[in-house]
C-alpha positions as CSV (number, residue, x, y, z in Angstrom):
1,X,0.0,0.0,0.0
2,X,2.1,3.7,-1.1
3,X,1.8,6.1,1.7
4,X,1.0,3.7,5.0
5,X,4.7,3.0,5.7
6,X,4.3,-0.9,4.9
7,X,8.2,-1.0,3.7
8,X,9.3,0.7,6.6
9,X,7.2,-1.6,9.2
10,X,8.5,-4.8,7.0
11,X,12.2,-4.0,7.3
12,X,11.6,-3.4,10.9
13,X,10.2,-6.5,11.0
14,X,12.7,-8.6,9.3
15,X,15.5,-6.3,11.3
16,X,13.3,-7.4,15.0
17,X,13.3,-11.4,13.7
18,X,16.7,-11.1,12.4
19,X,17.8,-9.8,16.0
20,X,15.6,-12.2,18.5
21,X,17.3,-15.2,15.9
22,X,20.4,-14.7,16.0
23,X,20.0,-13.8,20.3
24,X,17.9,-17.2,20.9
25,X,21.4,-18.7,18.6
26,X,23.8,-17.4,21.7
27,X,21.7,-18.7,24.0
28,X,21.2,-21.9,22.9
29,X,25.3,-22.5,22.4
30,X,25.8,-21.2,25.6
31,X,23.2,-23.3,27.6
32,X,24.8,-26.7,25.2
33,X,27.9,-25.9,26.1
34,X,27.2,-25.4,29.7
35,X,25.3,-28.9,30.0
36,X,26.9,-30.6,27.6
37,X,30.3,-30.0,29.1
38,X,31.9,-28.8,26.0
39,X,34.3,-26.0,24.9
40,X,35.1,-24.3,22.1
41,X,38.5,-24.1,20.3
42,X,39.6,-22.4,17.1
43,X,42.9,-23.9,15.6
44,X,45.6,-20.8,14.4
45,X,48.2,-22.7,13.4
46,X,48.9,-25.9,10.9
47,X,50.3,-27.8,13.5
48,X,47.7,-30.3,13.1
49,X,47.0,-30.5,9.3
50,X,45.8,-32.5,7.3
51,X,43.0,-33.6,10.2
52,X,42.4,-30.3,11.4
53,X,43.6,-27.6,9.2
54,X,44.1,-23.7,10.7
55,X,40.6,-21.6,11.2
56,X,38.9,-24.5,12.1
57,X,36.8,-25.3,15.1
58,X,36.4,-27.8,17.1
59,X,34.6,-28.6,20.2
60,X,36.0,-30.3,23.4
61,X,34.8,-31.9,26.4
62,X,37.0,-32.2,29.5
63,X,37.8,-35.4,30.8
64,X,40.1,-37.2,33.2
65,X,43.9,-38.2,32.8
66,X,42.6,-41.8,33.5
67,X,40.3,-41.4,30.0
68,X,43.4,-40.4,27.7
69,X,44.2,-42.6,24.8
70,X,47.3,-42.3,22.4
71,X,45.8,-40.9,19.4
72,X,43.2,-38.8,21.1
73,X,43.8,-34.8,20.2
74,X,44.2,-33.0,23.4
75,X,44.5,-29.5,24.7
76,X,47.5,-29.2,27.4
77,X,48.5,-26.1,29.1
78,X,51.6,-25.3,27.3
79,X,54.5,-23.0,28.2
80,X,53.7,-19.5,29.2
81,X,49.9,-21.2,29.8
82,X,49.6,-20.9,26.3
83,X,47.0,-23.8,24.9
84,X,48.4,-26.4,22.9
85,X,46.5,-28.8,21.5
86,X,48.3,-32.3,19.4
87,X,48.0,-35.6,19.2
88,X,49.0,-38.1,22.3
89,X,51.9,-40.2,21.9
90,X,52.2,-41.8,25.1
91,X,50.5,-41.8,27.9
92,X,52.4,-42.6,31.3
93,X,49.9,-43.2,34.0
94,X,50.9,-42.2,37.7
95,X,49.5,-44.0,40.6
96,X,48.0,-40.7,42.3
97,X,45.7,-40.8,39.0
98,X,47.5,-38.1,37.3
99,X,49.6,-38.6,34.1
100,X,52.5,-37.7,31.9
101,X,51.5,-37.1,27.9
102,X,53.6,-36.8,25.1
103,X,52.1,-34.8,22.3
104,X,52.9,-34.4,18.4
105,X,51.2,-31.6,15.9
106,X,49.9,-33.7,12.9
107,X,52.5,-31.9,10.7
108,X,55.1,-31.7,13.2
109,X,58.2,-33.4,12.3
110,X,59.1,-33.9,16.4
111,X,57.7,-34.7,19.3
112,X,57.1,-31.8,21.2
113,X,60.1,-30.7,23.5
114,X,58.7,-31.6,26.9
115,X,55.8,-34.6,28.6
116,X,53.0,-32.9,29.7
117,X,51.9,-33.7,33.7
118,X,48.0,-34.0,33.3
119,X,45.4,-34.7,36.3
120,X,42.6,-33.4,33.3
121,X,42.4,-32.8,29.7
122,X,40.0,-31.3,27.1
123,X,39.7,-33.8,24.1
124,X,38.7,-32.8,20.9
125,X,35.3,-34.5,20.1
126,X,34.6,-32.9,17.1
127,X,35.5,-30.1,14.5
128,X,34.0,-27.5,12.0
129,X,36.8,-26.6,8.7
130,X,37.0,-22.9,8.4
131,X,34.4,-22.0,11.2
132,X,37.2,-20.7,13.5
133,X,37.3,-18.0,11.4
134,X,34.2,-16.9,11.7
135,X,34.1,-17.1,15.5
136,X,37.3,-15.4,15.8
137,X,35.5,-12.2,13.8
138,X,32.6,-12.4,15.5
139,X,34.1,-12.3,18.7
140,X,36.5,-9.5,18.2
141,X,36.6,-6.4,19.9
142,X,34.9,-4.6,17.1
143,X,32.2,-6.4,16.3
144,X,31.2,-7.1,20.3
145,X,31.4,-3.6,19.9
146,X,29.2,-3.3,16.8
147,X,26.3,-6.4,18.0
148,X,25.9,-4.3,21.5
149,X,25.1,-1.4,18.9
150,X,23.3,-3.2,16.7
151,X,20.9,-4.4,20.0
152,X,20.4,-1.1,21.3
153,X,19.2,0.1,18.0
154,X,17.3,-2.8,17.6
155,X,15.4,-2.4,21.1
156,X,14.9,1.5,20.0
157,X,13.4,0.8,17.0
158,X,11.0,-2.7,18.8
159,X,10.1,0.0,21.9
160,X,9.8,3.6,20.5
161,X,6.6,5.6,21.0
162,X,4.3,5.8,17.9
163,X,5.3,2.1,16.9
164,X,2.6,0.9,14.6
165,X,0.9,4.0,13.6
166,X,1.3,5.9,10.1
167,X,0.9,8.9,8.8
168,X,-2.2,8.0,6.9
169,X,-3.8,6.4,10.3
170,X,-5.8,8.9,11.9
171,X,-6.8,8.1,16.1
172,X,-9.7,8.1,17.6
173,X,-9.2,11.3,19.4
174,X,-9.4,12.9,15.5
175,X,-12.2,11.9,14.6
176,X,-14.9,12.2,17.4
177,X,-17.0,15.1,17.5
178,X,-17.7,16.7,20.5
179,X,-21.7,16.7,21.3
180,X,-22.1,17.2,24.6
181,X,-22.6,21.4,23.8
182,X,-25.7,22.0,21.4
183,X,-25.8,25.8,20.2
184,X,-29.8,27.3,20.4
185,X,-31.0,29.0,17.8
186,X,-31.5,32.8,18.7
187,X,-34.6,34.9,17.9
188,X,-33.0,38.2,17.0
């Protein structure tokens, strides 16, 4: 319909949908990854190409030293507390239920330098190619920046006053005639 705003009130619409979507999204992956026990990890480097190339993501769950296998892909505390997550070599269990790993990147040539002493671990369960990427934008300074924007506009534009009147809409209050004074006719 030209004139009653209909492209205005659609694009709002879409915009309001768009918004509550991709918020009921972040909830839902932070409630599964709260009861599910899992974490998220994006892979920077190549280390473990070809099975899990660099930008990927992957999910892990945490388990105990006891549950380590050689072969499982593992994230260790490396040096610095820097994560580092390879394949296990060895596993060398210690009576006090802790253990000592030895880890290898995929396309690492070596070992790397040191055993790991493990009472935990995340294993990898499963991984997305190229998601990391996305998750690494999206969770950058500037676009946390730019979605906190994005809601406040969007909760201006779902609460302001007016909403779903148009120009072309006229209100009660317009078109009521006030009756309750009658004019006499006068005899002059």
């Amino acid at each position: 319909m030209p004139g009653t705003g209909g492209g205005g009130r659609r694009a709002r619409e879409v915009a309001l949908n768009l918004g509550a979507a991709l918020g009921v999204l972040c909830i839902a992956a932070t409630v599964a990854s709260v009861v599910l026990g899992v974490t998220p990890l994006v892979f920077r480097s190549g280390s473990m190409s070809p099975a899990i190339d660099t930008g990927s993501l992957a999910l892990a769950r945490q388990i105990p030293a006891g549950d380590v296998r050689e072969g499982d892909i593992i994230t260790v505390d490396g040096p610095g507390g820097t994560p580092v997550t390879h394949r296990v070599v060895s596993v060398d269990m210690r009576g006090d239920g802790s253990a000592r790993v030895r880890l290898k990147g995929d396309a690492n040539t070596v070992l790397d330098p040191m055993p790991y002493a493990i009472t935990e671990t995340k294993r990898v369960i499963t991984h997305v190619p190229y998601l990391g990427y996305a998750v690494s934008w999206a969770s950058s300074t500037a676009m946390v920046f730019a979605a906190g924007v994005l809601a406040g506009v969007l909760l201006a534009v779902a609460f302001r006053p007016g909403r779903g009147t148009t120009s072309n809409e006229s209100t009660a209050e317009d078109t009521t005639e006030d009756t309750s004074r009658t004019e006499e006719p006068s005899n002059v």
